[in-house]
C-alpha positions, 0 to 999 in steps of 0.5 A: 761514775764517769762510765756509768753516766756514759751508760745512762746517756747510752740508754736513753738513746737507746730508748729513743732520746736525744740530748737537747740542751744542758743548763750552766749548772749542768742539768742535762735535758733530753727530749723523745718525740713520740708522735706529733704532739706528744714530747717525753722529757728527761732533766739529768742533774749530773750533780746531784744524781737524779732524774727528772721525768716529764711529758707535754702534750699540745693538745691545742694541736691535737684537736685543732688537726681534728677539727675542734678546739678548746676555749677561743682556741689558741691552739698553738699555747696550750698544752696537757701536762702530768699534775706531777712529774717522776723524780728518779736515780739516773736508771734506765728502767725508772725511765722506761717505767716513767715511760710505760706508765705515762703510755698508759695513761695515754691508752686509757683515754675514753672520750665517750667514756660516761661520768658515774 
């Protein structure tokens, strides 16, 4: 079990993430930046065998860089999270189909998209 988990901690670097804390329990969190605003998040509970996947996007940020703001504009409190997050084994491809999944998302945002 040990070298398993040495792999999984292998992937995830792999993949872009680094350790950022672990919890008394010994939840591992690992944390990928993909850009200025937007941070990947992985909660490794050792014990149990699972995976949390979950992102945040400041979104406050993001359009106060760009000149607009949302609400009375406390840009730096507010932030865009997925309605629910991924629960997984301890696998690198649940992780990197987290990832692709979430970039799609991402990719298929449409400002101007019209409302039919």
């Amino acid at each position: 079990m040990a070298e398993d988990a040495e792999h999984f901690h292998a992937d995830l670097e792999a993949l872009g993430f680094r350790a950022v804390g672990q919890n008394r329990k010994g939840e591992i969190t690992y944390a990928k930046q993909a850009s200025r605003y937007l941070v990947y998040n992985v909660h490794w509970d050792t014990a149990a065998g699972d995976v949390l996947f979950t992102w945040e996007f400041a979104i406050g940020e993001f359009f106060d860089a760009r000149g607009m703001q949302i609400g009375s504009n406390e840009a730096l409190n507010l932030f865009l999270f997925p309605q629910f997050d991924a629960r997984g084994r301890p696998d690198v491809a649940f992780v990197a189909a987290e990832l692709d999944r979430a970039e799609a998302i991402f990719r298929s945002i449409d400002l101007l998209e019209s409302a039919e």
